[in-house]
C-alpha positions in Angstrom: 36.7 3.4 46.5 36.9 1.4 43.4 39.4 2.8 40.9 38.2 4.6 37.9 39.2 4.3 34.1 38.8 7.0 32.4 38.4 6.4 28.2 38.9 9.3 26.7 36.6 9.9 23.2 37.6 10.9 19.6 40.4 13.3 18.7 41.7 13.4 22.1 43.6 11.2 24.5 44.3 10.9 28.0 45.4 13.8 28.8 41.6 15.2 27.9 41.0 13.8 31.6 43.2 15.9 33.5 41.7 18.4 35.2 39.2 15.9 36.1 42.1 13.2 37.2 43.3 16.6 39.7 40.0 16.2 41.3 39.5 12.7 41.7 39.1 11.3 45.4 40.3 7.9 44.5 42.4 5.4 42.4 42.2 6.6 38.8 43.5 5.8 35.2 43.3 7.4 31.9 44.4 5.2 29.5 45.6 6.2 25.9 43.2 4.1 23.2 45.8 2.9 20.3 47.6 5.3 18.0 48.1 8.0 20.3 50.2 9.1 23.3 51.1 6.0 25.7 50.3 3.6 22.4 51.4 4.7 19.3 50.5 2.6 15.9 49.4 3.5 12.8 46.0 4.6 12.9 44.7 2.4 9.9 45.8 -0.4 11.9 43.2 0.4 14.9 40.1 -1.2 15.7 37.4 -1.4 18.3 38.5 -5.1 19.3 42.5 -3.6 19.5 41.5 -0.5 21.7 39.5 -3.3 24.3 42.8 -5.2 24.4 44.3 -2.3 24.7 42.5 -0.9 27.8 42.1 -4.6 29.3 46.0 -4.9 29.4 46.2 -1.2 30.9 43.9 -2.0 33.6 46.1 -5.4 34.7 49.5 -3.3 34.5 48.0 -0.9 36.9 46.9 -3.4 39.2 42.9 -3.1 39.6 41.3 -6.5 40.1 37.8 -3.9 39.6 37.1 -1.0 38.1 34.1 1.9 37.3 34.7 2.1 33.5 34.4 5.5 32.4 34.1 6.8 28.8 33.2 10.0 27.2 31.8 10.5 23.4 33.0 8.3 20.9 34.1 5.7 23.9 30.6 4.5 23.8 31.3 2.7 20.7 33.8 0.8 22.0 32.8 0.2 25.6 31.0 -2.6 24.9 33.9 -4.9 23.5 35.9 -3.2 26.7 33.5 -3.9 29.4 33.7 -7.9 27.3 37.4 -8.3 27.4 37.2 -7.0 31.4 34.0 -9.0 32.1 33.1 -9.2 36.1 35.9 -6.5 36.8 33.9 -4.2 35.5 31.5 -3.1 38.5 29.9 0.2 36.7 29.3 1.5 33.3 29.3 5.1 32.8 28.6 6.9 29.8 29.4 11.0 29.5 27.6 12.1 26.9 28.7 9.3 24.5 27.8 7.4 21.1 26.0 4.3 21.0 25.1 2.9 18.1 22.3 0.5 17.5 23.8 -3.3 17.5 25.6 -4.0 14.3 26.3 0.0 13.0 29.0 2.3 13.5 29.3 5.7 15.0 29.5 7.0 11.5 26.2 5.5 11.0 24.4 7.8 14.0 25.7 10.9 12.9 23.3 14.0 11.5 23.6 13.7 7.6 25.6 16.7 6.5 28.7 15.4 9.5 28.3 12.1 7.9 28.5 13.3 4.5 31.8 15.1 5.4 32.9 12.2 7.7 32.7 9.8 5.0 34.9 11.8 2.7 37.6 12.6 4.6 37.7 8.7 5.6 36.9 7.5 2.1 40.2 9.8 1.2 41.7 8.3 3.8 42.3 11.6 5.9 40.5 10.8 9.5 42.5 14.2 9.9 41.3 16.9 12.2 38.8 19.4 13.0 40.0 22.7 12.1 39.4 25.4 15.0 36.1 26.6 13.8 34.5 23.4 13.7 35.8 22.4 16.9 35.0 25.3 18.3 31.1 25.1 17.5 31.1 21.0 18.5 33.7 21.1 21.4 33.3 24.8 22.8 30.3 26.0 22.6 30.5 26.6 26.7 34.2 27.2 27.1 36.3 30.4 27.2 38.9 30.9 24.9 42.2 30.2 27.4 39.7 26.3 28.2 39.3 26.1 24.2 42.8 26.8 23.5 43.5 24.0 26.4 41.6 21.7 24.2 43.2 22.5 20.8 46.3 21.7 22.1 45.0 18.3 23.4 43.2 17.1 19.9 44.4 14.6 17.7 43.8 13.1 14.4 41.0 10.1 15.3 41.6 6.3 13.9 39.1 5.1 11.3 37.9 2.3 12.4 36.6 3.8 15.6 34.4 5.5 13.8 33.3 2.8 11.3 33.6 -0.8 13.0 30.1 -1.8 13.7 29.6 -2.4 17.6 28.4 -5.4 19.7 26.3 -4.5 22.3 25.9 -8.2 23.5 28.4 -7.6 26.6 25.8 -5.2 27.5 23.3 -7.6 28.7 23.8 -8.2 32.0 22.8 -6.3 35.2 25.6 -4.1 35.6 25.1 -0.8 36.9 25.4 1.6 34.6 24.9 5.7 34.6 24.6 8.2 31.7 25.8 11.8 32.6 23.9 13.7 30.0 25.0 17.1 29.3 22.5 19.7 28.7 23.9 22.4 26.5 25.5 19.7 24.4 26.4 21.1 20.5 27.8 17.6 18.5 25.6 15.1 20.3 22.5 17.0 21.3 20.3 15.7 24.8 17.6 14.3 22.9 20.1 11.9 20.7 21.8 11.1 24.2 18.5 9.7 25.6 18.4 7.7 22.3 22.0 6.4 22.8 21.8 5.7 26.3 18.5 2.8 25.6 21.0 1.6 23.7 23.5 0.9 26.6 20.0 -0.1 28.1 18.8 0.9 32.0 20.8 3.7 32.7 20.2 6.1 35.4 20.5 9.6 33.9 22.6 12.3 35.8 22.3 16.2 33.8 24.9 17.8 33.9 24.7 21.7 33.2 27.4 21.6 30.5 28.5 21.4 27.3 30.5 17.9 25.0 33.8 18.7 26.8 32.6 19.1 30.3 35.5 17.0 31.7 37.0 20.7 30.7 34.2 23.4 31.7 33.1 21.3 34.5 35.8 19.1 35.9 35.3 19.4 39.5 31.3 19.0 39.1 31.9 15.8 36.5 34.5 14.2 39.1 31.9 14.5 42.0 29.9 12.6 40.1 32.2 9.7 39.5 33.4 9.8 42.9 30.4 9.5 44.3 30.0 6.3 41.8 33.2 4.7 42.7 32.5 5.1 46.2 29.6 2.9 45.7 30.5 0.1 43.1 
């Protein structure tokens, strides 16, 4: 099987993945993005084109000459320059319920208007911060029980700013990579009918549902790693 790398999306690290790494068939790795767990920095000084490196040098310390490159949510903004810096290695894309901006905008850019009202101000203030448990509990939770929510509070951490604000390139894109978009239906922050927008973005994806909410690595681990192994199995 090829291995998998698992990118975990914003306000969470690695660690996100774990009940999904438990269920895994094959090779895996979850890789920390910069400013967090495995990679501290400060996050001011993080940037799509640093979290690539980032991820590129992971994936040659753990010894994969080819991966399935995995990310969830705010990932998609930065799996472009990541699928770039690996090139060929890369042998499928897949997106789990992610952003994808248009060419040349940010994730900020995509969001609904009153989220990017208060995302602007608490970057403007310079306080990426983050989301207090009510919030979180209506973008991240909407499907999970209290003792899975509580799992994820004590996972979440505060987001960089340029993730969210460095336009993307989506020229690494265009090739014929495979590339699959697990869309989860009961999604609360990044809603199905937004997802199908993202994924023309990535551009020819095949779409998996999955009957889930935004953290379904959490509510549905063993049903979301099926999926990938199935994928891996095949790259």
């Amino acid at each position: 099987m090829t291995p998998l790398v698992l990118v975990h999306g914003g306000s969470f690290a690695a660690s996100c993945w774990d009940l999904v790494v438990e269920a895994l068939a094959g090779p895996v790795l979850a890789v920390d993005l910069p400013g967090r767990g495995a990679h501290p920095a400060p996050a001011s000084t993080v940037t799509i084109d640093r979290a690539a490196a980032s991820v590129a040098a992971d994936v040659d310390a753990a010894g994969f000459a080819d991966v399935v490159l995995v990310g969830h949510s705010l990932a998609g903004c930065s799996m472009p320059a990541m699928i770039g810096a690996l090139g060929e290695r890369v042998r499928h894309a897949v997106f789990v319920a992610c952003t994808v901006p248009e060419d040349g905008t940010s994730c900020v850019d995509t969001l609904p208007p009153g989220i990017q009202e208060f995302a602007r101000r608490e970057l403007e203030a310079g306080n990426p911060g983050m989301l207090g448990a009510e919030m979180a509990r209506d973008f991240f939770g909407n499907d999970l029980d209290d003792a899975q929510f509580a799992w994820c509070m004590d996972r979440m951490v505060p987001e960089a700013p340029g993730l969210l604000t460095d336009p993307v390139d989506l020229a690494p894109l265009r090739s014929d990579m495979p590339r699959t978009w697990v869309l989860t239906l009961h999604d609360a922050i990044i809603e199905p009918e937004r997802q199908l927008r993202f994924s023309r973005n990535a551009d020819d994806c095949n779409i998996i549902e999955l009957d889930a909410a935004h953290m379904c690595m959490v509510s549905k681990p063993r049903e979301l790693a099926a999926i990938l192994d199935d994928i891996a199995a095949s790259a």
